[in-house]
C-alpha positions in Angstrom: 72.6 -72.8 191.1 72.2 -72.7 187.6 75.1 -74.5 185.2 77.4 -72.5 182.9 76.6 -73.2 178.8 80.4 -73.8 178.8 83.4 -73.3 181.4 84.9 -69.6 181.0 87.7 -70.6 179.4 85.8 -72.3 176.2 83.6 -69.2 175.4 84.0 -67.3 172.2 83.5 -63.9 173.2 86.6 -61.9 175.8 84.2 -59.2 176.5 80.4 -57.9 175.5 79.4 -54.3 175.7 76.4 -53.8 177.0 74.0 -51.1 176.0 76.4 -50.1 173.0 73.5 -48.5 171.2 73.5 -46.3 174.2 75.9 -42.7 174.1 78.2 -44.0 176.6 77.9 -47.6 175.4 78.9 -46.3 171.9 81.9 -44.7 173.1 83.1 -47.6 174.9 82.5 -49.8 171.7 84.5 -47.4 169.5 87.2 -47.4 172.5 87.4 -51.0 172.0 87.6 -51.1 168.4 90.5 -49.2 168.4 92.3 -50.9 171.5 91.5 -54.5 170.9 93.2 -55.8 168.3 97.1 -55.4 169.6 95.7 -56.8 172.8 93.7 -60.1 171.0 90.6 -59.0 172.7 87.5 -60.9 171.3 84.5 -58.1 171.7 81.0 -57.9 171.0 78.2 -55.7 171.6 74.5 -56.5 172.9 71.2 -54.6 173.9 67.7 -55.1 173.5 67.1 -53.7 169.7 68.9 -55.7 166.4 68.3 -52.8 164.5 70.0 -50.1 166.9 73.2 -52.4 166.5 73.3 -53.5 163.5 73.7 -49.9 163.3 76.6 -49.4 165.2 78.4 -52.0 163.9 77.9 -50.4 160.4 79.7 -47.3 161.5 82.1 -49.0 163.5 82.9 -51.1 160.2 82.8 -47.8 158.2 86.3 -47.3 160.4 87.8 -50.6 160.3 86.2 -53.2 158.0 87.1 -56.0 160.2 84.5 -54.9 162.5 81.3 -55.5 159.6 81.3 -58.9 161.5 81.6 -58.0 165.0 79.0 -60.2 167.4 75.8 -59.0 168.4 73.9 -60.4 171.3 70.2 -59.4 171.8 69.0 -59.2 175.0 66.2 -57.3 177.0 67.3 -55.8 180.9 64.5 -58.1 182.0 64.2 -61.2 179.7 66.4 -63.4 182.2 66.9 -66.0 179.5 68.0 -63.9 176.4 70.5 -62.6 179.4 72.1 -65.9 180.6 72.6 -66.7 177.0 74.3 -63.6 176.0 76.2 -64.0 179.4 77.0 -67.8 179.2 79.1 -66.7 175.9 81.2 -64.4 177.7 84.0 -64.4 180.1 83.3 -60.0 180.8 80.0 -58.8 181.0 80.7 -54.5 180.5 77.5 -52.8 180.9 76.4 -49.0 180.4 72.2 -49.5 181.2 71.1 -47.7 183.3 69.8 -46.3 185.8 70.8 -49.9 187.4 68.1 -50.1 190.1 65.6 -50.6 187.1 67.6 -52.4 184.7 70.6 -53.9 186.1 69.8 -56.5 189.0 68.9 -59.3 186.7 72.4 -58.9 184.5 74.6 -58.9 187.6 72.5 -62.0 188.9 72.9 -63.8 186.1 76.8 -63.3 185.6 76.7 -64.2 189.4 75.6 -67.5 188.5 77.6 -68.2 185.5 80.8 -67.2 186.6 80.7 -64.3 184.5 83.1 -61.1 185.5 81.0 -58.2 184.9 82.0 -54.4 185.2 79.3 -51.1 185.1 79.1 -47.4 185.5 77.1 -47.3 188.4 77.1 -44.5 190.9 73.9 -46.0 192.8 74.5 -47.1 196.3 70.7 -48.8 196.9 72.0 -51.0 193.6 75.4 -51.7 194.9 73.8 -52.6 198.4 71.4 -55.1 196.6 73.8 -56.4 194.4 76.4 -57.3 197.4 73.7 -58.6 199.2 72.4 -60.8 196.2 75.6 -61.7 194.2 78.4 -61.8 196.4 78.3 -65.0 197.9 77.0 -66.6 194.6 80.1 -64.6 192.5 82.5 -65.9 195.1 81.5 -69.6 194.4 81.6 -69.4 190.6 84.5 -67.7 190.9 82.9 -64.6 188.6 84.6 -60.4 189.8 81.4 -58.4 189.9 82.4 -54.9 189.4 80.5 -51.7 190.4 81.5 -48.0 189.6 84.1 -48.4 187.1 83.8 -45.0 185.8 84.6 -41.3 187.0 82.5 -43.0 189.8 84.2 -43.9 191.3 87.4 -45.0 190.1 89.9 -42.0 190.7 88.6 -41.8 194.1 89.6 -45.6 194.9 92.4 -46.1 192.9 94.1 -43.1 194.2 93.3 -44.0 197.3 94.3 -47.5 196.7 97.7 -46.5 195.1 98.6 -44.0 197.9 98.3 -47.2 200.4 100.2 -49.2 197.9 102.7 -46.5 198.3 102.5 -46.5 201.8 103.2 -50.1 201.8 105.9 -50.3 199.8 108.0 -47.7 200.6 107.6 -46.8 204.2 106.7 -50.4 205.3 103.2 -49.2 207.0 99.3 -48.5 206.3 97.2 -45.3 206.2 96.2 -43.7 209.0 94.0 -41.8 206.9 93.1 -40.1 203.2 91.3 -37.7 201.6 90.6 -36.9 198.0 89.8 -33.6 196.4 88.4 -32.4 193.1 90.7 -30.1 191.2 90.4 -28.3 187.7 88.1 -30.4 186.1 85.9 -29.3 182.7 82.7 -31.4 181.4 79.3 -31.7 181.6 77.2 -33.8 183.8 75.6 -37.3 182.2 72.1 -37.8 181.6 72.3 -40.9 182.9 73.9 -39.9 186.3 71.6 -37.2 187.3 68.4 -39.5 186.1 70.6 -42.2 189.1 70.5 -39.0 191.3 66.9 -38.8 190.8 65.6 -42.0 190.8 67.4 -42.1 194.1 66.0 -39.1 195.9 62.2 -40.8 194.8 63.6 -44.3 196.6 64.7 -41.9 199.6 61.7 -40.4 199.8 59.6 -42.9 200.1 62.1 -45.8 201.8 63.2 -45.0 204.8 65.6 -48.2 205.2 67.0 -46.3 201.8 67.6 -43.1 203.6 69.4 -45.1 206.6 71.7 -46.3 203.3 72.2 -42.7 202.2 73.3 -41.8 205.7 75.7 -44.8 206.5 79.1 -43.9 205.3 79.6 -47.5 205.7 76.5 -48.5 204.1 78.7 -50.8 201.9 80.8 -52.8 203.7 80.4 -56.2 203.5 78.1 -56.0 206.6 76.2 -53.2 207.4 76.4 -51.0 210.3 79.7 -53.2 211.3 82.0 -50.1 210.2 83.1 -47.6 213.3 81.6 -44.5 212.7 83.4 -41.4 213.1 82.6 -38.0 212.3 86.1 -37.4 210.0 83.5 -39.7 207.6 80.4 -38.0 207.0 79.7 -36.6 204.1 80.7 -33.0 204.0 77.2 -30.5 203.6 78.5 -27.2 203.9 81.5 -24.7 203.4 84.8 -25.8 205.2 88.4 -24.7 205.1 91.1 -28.0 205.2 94.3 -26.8 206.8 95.5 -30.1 205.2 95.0 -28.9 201.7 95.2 -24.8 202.3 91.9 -24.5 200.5 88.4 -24.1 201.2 86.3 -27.2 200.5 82.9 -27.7 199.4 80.6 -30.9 199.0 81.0 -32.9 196.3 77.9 -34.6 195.3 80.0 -37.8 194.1 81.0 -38.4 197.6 77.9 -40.1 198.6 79.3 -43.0 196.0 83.0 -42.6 196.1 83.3 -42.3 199.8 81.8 -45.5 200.2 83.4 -47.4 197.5 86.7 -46.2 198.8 85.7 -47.9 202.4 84.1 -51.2 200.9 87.6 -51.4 199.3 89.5 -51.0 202.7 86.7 -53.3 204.3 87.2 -56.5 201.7 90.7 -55.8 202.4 90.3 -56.1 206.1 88.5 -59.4 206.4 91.8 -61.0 204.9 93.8 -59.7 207.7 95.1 -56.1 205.9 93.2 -53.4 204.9 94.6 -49.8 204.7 95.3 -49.4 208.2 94.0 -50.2 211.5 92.0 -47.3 211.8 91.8 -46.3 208.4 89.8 -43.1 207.5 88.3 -41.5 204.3 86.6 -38.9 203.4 86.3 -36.5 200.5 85.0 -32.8 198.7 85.7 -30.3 196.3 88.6 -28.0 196.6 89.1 -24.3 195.7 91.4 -21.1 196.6 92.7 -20.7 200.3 91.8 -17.0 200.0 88.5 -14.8 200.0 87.8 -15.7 196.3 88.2 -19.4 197.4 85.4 -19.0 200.3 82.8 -17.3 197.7 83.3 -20.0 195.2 82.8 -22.7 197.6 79.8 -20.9 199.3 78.5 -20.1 195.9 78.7 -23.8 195.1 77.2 -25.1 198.1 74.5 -23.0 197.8 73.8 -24.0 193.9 74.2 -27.4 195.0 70.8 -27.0 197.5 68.9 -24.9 195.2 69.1 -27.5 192.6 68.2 -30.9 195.2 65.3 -28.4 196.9 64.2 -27.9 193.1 64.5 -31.3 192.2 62.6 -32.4 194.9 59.5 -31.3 193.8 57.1 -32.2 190.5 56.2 -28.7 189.4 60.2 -27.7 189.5 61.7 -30.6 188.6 59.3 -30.9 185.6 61.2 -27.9 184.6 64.5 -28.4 185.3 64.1 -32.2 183.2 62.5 -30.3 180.3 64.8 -27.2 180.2 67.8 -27.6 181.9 68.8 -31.6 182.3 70.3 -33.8 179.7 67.9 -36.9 179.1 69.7 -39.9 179.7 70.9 -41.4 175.9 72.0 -37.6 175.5 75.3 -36.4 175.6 78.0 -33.2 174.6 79.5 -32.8 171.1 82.9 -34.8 170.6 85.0 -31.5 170.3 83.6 -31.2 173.7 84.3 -34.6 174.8 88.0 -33.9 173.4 88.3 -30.8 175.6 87.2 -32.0 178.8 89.4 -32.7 181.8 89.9 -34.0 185.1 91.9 -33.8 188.1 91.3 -35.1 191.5 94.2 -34.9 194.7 95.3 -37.4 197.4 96.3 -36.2 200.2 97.0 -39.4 203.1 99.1 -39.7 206.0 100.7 -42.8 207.4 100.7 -44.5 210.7 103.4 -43.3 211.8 102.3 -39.4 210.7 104.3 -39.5 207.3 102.6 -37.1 205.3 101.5 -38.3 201.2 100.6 -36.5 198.2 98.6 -37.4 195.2 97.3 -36.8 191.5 95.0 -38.9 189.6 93.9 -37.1 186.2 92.9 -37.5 182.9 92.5 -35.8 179.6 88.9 -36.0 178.3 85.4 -35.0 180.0 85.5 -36.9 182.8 81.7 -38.4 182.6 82.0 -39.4 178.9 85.5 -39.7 177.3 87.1 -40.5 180.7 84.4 -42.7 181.9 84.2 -44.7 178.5 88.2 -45.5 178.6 88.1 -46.3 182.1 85.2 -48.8 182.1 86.8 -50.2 178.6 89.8 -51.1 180.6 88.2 -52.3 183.5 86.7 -54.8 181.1 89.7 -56.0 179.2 91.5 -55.8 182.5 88.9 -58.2 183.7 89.2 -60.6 180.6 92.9 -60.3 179.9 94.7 -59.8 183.1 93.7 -62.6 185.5 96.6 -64.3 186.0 97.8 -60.8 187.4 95.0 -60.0 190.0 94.6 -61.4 193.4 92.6 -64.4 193.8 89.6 -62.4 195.1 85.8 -63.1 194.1 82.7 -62.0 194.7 81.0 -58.0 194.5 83.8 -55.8 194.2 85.5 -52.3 194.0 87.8 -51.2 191.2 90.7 -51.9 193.9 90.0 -54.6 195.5 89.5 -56.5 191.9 92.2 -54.7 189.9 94.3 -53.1 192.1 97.4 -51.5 190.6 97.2 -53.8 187.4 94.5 -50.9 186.1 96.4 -48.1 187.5 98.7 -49.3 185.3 96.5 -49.9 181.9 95.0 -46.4 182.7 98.7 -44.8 182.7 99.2 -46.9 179.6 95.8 -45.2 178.8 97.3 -41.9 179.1 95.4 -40.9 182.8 97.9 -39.9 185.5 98.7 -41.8 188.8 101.3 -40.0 190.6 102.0 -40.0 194.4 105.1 -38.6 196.1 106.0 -37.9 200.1 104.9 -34.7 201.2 
């Protein structure tokens, strides 16, 4: 195992943005530079191009002037020695490159080995399956809280979830029997660099078939695979149904295939140290509309726009055009006054052991795969640097959760998201 340049506590730097020439990695770097300096967060931003940051540093400076001498780390996805050097300088590693099956594994492997905490936006389960199978044992030893899907994937799905069983918990005395979550009104447009994930995935499913046994596994990661019970309440929802616990008709929700999972890995890592959510804990989740007639045409209309657009993608011809005309390329991104007018809002609905029925709201105020994602990963990463002392003694490849529990509920409240959850 290789050395650390320094133990964590020596190093200079609290916490490095990665890929901050990037559109997401920007906003997450302007985040920061106006978060950072009440909290006495030491920040710096890397990626493969000098000139590209110098760049951003010279309009972050153009806001504060404090910032003209910000750090900047140079390192390419692939070049593992410029990474452990930018890593062994660092006690957070927070990371927007993607997608993360082509240039992530090395920079998770090396924080693994240095001890380095390490947060991304990931919404790629054959990445998080390689990573936890690469890094977790290594992250465990050096002590280091590798940290997938710390954006709107997946963390409103697993903190609410995580929050209703703290709820549970501490004021019925008992776990979850089970939990859904459900999108509500949300307004913002879809990243570039999560729909070229999305397709980068259906190539690897396509031609991988241990890759399409992944896809199918709703427990695909858990710390071992095909150890989790299977039970149809889990699978991921394909077509129009009506949920008689919500009143609504319910549609798939194309995150699921992340957040579902991330949500059970939680309530798994929990489990092997005797608690988890429950005994026979259950998740699942979709999109929501209106109980009535209205509500079944959306939802059917959805459904159905949902399978035109995979059936289209899956071919050259098609998706040629859909990349050239319709897609965002990743890199791209909306207009801030559209960033500024986005929104979110996604319900929890759980019931208890013993039947008690829970309610829940986690929302926030900005497009939810820009604005939203930016301030949730930024927090994740301070959160990580800043807050250890606060967070269970837990190490290895983790889940929002089961790293940060209700410490970043709370910095996201602080944040201005909602976490709210009240008895039925």
């Amino acid at each position: 195992m290789t050395t650390p340049t320094r133990p964590l506590e020596d190093r200079p730097i609290d916490v490095i943005v990665y890929g901050a020439t990037g559109f997401t990695g920007k906003l997450v770097a302007e985040y920061l530079a106006e978060h950072t300096v009440d909290a006495g967060v030491k920040w710096a931003i890397g990626g493969r191009s000098k000139a590209k940051l110098e760049a951003v540093r010279r309009d972050l400076a153009a806001k504060d002037e404090a910032l003209a001498d910000l750090p900047i780390f140079i390192a390419d996805s692939h070049d593992i020695a410029a990474l452990e050097r930018m890593v062994g300088e660092a006690r957070v590693i927070c990371t927007t490159v993607g997608p993360y099956a082509k240039y992530g594994r090395d920079l998770a492997s090396a924080c693994a080995r240095y001890g380095t905490s390490y947060c991304d936006l990931t919404g790629e389960p054959t990445f998080v399956r390689a990573v936890i199978d690469e890094c977790h044992e290594i992250a465990r030893n050096t002590r280091a809280r590798l940290v997938t899907c710390s954006g709107y994937d997946s963390i409103p799905s697993d903190l609410g979830t995580y929050m209703a069983w703290d709820y549970a918990k501490r004021t019925h005395g008992e776990g979850l029997a089970w939990a859904k979550v459900f999108t509500g009104r949300t307004k913002g447009t879809a990243s570039g660099g999560t729909i070229a994930s999305m397709l980068n995935l259906m190539d690897a499913a396509k031609k991988n078939r241990d890759v399409r046994r992944l896809l199918l596994d709703p427990h695909g990661l858990d710390p071992e695979r095909g150890k989790g019970p299977r039970d149809p309440f889990e699978d991921d929802q394909r077509g129009v149904r009506f949920d008689k616990d919500i009143n609504s008709w319910t549609a798939p929700f194309v995150m699921a295939s992340i957040n579902a999972r991330v949500v059970r890995r939680s309530h798994a890592l929990l489990r092997e140290e005797g608690g988890g959510y429950g005994q026979r804990f259950r998740y699942n989740e979709a999109m929501s509309f209106r109980p009535g007639p209205r509500g079944l045409v959306t939802a059917a209309s959805v459904t159905a726009a949902l399978g035109s657009f995979f059936t289209a993608a899956a071919f050259k011809p098609t998706r040629g055009l859909l990349e050239r005309f319709f897609l965002p390329a990743p890199g791209e991104g909306p207009s801030r006054e559209e960033i500024e007018n986005g929104f979110f809002e996604m319900h929890v609905v759980a019931k208890t052991e013993s039947g008690k029925r829970l309610r829940g709201r986690v929302a926030g105020t900005k497009d939810p795969g820009y604005g939203a994602t930016a301030k949730m990963l930024a927090e994740s990463a301070m959160c990580l640097a800043k807050d250890g002392a606060r967070l269970e003694p837990r190490f290895g490849v983790l889940t929002p959760a089961s790293a940060m529990g209700m410490r970043l509920a709370e910095r996201l409240r602080d944040a201005g998201m909602t976490f709210d959850v009240y008895d039925a």
